[in-house]
C-alpha positions as protocol buffer text, in pm:
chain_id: "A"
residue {
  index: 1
  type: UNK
  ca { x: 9956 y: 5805 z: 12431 }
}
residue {
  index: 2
  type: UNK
  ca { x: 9981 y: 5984 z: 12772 }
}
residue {
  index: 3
  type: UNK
  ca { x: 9802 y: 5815 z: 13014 }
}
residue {
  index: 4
  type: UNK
  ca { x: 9627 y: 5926 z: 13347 }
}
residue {
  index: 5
  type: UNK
  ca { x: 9595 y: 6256 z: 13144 }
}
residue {
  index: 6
  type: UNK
  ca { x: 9269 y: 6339 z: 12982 }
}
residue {
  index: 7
  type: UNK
  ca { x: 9158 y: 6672 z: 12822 }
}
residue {
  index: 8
  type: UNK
  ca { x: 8816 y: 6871 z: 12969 }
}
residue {
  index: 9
  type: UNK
  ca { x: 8561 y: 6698 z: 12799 }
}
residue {
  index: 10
  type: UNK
  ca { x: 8690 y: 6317 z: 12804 }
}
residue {
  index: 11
  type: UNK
  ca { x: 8944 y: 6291 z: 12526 }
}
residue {
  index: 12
  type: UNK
  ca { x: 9335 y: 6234 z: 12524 }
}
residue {
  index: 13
  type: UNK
  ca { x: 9482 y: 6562 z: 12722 }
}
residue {
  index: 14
  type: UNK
  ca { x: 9839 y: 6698 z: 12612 }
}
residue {
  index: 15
  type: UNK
  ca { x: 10048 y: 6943 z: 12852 }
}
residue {
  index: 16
  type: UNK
  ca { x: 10275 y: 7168 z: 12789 }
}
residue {
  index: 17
  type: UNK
  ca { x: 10554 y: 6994 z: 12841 }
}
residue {
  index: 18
  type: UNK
  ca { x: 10415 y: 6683 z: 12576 }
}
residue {
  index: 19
  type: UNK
  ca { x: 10344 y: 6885 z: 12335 }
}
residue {
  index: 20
  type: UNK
  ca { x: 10617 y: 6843 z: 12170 }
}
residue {
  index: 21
  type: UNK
  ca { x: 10650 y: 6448 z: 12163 }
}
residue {
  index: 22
  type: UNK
  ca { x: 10299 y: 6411 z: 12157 }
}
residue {
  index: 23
  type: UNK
  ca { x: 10215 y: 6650 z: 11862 }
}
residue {
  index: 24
  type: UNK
  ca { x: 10495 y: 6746 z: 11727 }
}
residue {
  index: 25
  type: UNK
  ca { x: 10676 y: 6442 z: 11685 }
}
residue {
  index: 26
  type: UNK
  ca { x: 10346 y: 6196 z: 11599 }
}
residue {
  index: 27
  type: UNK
  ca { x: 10346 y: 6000 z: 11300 }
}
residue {
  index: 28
  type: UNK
  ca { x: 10027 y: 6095 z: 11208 }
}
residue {
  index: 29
  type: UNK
  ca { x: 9860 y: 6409 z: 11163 }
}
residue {
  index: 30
  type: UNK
  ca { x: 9665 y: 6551 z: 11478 }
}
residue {
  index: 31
  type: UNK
  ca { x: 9412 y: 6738 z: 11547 }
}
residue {
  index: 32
  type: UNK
  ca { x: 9436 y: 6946 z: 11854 }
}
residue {
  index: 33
  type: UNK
  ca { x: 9153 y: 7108 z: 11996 }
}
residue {
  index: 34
  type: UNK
  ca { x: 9275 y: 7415 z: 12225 }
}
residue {
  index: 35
  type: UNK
  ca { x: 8982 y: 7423 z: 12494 }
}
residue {
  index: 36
  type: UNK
  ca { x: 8930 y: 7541 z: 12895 }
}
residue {
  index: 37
  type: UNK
  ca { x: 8685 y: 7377 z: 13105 }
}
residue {
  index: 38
  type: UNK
  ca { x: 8452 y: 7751 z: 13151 }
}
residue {
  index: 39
  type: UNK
  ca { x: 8378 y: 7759 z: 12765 }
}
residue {
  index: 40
  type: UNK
  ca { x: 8026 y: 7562 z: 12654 }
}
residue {
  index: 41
  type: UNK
  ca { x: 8059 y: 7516 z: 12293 }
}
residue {
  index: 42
  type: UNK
  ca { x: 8398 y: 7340 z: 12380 }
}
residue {
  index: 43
  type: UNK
  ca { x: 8231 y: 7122 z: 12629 }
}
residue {
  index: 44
  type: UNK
  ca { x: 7974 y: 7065 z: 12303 }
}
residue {
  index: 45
  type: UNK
  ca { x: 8274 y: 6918 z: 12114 }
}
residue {
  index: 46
  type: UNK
  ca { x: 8343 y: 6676 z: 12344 }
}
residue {
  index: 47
  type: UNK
  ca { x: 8115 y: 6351 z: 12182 }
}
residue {
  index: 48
  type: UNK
  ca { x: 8232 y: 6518 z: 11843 }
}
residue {
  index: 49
  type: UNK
  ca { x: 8595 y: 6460 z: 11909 }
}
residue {
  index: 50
  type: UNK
  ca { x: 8531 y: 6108 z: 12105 }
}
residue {
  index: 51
  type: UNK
  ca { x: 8367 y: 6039 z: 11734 }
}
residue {
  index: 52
  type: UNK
  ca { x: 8609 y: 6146 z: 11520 }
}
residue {
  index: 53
  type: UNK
  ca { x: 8905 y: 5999 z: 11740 }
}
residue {
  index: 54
  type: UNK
  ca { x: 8750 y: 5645 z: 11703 }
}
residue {
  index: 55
  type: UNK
  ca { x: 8618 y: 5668 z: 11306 }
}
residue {
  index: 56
  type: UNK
  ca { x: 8954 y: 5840 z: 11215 }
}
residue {
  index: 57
  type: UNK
  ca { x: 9218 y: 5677 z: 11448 }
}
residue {
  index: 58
  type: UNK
  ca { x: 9417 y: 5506 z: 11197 }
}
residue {
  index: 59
  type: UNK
  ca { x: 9476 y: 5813 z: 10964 }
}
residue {
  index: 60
  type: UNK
  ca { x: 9457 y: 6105 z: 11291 }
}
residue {
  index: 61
  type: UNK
  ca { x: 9561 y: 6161 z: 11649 }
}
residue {
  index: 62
  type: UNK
  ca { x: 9309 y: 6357 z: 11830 }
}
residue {
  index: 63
  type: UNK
  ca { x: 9410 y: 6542 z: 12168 }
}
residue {
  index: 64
  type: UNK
  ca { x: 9275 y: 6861 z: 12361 }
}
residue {
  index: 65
  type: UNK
  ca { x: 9527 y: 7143 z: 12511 }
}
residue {
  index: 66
  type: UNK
  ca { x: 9330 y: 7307 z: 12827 }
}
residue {
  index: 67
  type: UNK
  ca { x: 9430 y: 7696 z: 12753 }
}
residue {
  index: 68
  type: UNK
  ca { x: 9412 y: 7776 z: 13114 }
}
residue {
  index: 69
  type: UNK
  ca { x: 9670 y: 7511 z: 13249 }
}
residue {
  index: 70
  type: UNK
  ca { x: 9887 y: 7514 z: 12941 }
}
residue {
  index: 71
  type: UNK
  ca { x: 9949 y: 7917 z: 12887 }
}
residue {
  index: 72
  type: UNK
  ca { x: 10327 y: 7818 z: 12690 }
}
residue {
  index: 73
  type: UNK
  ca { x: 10144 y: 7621 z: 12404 }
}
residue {
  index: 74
  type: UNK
  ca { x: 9833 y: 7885 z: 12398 }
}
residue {
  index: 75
  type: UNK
  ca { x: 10075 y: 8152 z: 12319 }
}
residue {
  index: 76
  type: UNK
  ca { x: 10329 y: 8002 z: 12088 }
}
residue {
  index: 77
  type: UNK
  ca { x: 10021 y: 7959 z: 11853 }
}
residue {
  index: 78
  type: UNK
  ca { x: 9865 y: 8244 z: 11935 }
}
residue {
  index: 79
  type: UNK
  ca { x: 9543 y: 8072 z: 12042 }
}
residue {
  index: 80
  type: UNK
  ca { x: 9265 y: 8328 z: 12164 }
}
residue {
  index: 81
  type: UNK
  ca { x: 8982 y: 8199 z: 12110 }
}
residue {
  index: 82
  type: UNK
  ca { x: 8794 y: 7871 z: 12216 }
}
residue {
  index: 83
  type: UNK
  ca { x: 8766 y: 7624 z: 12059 }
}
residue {
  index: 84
  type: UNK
  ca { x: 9017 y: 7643 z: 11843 }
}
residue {
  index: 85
  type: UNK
  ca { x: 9143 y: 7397 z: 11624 }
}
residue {
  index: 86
  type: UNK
  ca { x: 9456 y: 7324 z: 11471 }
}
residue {
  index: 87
  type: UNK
  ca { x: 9586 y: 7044 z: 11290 }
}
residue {
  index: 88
  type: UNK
  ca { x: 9967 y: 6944 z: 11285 }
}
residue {
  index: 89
  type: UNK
  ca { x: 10127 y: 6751 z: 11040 }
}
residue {
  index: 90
  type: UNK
  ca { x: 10543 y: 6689 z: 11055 }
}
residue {
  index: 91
  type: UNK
  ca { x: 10574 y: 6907 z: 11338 }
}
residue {
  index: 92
  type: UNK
  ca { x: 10417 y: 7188 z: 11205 }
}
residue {
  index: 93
  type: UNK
  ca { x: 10067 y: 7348 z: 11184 }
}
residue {
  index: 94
  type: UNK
  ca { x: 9887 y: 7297 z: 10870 }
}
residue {
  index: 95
  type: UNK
  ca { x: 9532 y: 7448 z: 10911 }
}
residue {
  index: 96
  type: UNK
  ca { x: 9328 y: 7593 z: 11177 }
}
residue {
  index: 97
  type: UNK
  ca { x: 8954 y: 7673 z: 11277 }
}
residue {
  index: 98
  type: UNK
  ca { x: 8784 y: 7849 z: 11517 }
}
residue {
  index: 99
  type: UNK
  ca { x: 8455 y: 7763 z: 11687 }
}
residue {
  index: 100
  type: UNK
  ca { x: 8195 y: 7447 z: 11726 }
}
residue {
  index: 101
  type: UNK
  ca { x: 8103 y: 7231 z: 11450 }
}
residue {
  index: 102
  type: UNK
  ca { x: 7923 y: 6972 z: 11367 }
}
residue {
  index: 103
  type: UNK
  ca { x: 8148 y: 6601 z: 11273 }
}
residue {
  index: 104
  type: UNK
  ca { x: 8006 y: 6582 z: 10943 }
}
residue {
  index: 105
  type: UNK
  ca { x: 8133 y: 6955 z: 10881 }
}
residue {
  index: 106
  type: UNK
  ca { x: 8461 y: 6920 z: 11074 }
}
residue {
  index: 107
  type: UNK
  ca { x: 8544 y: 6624 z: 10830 }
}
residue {
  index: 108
  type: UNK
  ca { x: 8504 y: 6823 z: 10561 }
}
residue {
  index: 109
  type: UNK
  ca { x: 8725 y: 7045 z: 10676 }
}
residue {
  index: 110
  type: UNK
  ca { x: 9011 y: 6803 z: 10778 }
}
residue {
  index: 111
  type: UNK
  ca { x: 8962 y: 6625 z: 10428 }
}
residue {
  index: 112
  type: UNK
  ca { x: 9250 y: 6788 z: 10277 }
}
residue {
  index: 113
  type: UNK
  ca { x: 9484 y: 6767 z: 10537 }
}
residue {
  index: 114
  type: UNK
  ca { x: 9434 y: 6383 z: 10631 }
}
């Protein structure tokens, strides 16, 4: 985990320059929400993600890219708008979603993927 870094609304931040150990190379699959500290509905995911990261720990990594700081990341995965979700499994992205959501719906969603 990095530590001394966290993300715009509370949870684990990654950086540019992490990305790749922290999401790329985790065991398990993670979710990363791609956020910026000016956007509401991301700010509105916060307590969603602080959920999900402590029900779903053992099977998912959850961690939030701020756009603004991280521009590299952003545009490798073509990231536009926020929130935007993508999950990574072995290094690679697996799914992705765009906008809020409730947990109950966002677990549905990451069913098939964790």
């Amino acid at each position: 985990m990095v530590t001394g870094v966290t993300g715009v609304t509370g949870a684990t931040g990654v950086t540019d320059a992490d990305f790749e150990t922290e999401v790329l190379g985790a065991e398990l699959p993670v979710l990363v929400e791609f956020t910026a500290g000016w956007c509401p509905p991301c700010r509105q995911m916060g307590p969603v993600l602080k959920a999900l990261a402590a029900e779903e720990g053992d099977r998912l990594k959850v961690v939030q890219l701020d756009v603004d700081s991280n521009p590299a990341t952003t545009n490798t995965y073509k990231v536009l708008s926020m929130p935007t979700f993508m999950v990574f499994r072995g290094g690679e992205p697996v799914k992705a979603m765009v906008g809020a959501r409730a947990k109950r719906k966002l677990l549905e969603e990451l069913a098939d993927v964790i």
